[in-house]
C-alpha positions in Angstrom: 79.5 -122.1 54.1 77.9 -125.1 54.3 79.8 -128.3 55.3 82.6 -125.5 56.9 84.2 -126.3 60.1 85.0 -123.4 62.3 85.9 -124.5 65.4 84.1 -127.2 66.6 80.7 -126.1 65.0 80.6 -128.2 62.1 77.5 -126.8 59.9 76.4 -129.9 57.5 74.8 -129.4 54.3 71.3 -127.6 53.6 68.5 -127.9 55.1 66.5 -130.7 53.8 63.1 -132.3 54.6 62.9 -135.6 57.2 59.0 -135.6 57.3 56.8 -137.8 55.8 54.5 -136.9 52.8 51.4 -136.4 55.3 52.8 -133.9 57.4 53.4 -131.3 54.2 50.1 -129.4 53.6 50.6 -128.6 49.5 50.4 -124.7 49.2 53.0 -124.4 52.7 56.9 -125.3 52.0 57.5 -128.9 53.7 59.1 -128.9 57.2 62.7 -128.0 57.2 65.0 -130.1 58.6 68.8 -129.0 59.1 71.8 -130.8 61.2 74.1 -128.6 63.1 77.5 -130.2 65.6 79.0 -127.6 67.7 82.0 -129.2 69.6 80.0 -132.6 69.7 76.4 -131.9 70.4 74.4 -132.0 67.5 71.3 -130.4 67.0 68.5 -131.2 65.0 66.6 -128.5 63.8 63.0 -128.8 62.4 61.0 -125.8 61.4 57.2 -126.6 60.7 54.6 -124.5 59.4 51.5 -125.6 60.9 48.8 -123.8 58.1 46.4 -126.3 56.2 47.5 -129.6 58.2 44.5 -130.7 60.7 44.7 -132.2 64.4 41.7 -133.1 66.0 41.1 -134.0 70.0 39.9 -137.5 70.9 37.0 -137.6 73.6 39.0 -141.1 75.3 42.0 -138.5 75.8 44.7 -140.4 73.3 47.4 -138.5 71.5 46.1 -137.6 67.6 48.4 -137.5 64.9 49.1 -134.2 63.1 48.9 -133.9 59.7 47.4 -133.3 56.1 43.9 -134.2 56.4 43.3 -134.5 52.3 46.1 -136.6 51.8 45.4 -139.9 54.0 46.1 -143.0 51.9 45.6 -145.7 54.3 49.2 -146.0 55.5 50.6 -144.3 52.3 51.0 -140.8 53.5 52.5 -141.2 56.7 52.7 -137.9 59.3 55.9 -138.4 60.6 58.6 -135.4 61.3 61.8 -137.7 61.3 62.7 -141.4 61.0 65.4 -140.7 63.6 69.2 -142.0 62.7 71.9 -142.1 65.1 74.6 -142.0 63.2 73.7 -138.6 62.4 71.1 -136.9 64.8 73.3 -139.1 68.1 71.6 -140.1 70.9 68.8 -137.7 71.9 69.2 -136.5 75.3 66.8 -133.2 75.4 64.1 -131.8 73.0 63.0 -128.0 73.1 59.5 -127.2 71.0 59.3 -123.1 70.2 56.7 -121.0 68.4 57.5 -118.1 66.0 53.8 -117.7 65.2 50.6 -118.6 67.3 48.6 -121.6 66.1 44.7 -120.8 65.2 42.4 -123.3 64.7 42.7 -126.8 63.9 42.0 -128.5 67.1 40.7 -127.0 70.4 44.2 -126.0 72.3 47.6 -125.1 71.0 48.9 -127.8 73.2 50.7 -130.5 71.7 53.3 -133.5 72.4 55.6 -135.9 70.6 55.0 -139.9 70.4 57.4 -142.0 68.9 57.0 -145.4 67.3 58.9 -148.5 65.7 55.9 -148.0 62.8 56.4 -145.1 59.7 52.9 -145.4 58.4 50.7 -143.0 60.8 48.7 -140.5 59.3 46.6 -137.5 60.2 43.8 -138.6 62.9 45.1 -141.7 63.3 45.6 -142.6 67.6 48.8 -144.1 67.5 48.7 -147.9 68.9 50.7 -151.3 69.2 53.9 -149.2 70.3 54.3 -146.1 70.8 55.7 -144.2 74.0 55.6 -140.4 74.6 58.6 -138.4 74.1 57.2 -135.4 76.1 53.9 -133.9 76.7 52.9 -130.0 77.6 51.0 -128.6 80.4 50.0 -125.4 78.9 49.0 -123.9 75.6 52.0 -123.0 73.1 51.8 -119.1 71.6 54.0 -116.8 69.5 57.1 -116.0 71.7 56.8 -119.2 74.2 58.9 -122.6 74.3 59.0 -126.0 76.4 61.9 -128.3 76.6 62.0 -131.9 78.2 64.5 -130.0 80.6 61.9 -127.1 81.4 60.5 -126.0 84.8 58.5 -128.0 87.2 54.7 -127.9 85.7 55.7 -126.3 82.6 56.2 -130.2 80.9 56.2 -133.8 81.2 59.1 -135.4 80.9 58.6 -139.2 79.8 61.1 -140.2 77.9 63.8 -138.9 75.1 65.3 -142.3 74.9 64.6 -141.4 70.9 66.2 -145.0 69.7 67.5 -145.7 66.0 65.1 -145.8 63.4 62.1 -145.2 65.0 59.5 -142.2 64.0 58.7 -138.9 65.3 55.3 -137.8 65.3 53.6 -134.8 66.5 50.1 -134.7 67.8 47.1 -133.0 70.0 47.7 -133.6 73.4 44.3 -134.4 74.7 42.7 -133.8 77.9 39.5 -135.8 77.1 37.2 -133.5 75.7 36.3 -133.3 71.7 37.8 -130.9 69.5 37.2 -129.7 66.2 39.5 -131.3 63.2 39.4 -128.2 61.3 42.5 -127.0 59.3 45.5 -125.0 61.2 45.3 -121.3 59.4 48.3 -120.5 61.2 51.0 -121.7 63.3 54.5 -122.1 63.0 56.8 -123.9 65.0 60.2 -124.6 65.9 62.0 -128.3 67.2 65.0 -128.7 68.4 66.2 -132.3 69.2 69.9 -132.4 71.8 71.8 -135.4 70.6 75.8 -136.9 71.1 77.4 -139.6 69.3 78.3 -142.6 71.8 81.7 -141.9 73.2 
């Protein structure tokens, strides 16, 4: 039923893949991306299987990029989860991060935020720098069964900003509290984003 229109909930086409080549980890299915309107919000769905990709923590406290440690190319394999695009994902007004499966390993806390940036060629471990802005951080550890939104309770998540604006890049990364972690492989984890977007009216 894909492409149907039942009303208002307009399903369009399968699920395909926005992230960039850095953030798939080989043996694990890339990140899923699928597009969903119902009666004019659309939601962006990302599903993201965490196993064999590597964060690390940064002792200054900056935000690490997620991703496949083996397959850094200097530039060439960037970590990104979407390049976003208005005309199809709308204007991003709330974003919701969910697990289905507890993360092990990989960095020293489950807790993790978005950055976004004009530049598409981030990879894993890289800090992010010239311009990128957070889109939200967390408070507290993500596992199986929990979610955040930018829209969440009081301490349960920083909202900075989901002024997500066209063509710029999604990345996911350790949020960092100053002290060093290890950058050891994920060897399990998966997790759920959903991005809250309307077309300009």
């Amino acid at each position: 039923m894909n492409g149907t229109t039942l009303s208002g909930v307009n399903m369009q086409g399968a699920s395909t893949s926005t992230a960039g080549s850095g953030l798939q980890s080989g043996s694990i299915a890339a990140p899923s991306t699928r597009v969903t309107n119902v009666n004019g919000t659309i939601i962006t769905t990302i599903t993201l299987d965490l196993e064999n990709l590597s964060g690390s923590n940064n002792p200054t406290g900056s935000q690490v990029v997620i991703g496949n440690a083996e397959a850094r190319a200097d530039g060439a394999s960037p970590a990104y989860l979407i390049e976003w695009n208005e005309s199809l994902n709308g204007n991003c007004y709330r974003v919701e991060l969910s697990c289905i499966e507890t993360p092990v390993g990989g960095a020293a806390n489950a807790t993790f935020c978005l950055s976004g940036s004009t530049l598409g060629t981030y990879e894993q471990d890289d800090v992010p720098a010239g311009d990128p802005y957070a889109i939200f951080g967390m408070t507290g550890s993500l596992s199986k069964g929990t979610s955040v939104s930018s829209l969440g309770a009081a301490g349960e998540i920083e909202t900075v900003s989901t002024e997500i604006a066209d063509g710029e890049f999604v990345y996911m990364c350790n949020q960092t509290a100053g002290a060093a972690g290890s950058p050891g492989k994920y060897t399990a984890g998966k997790l759920i984003f959903n991005f809250y977007g309307h077309k300009t009216f």
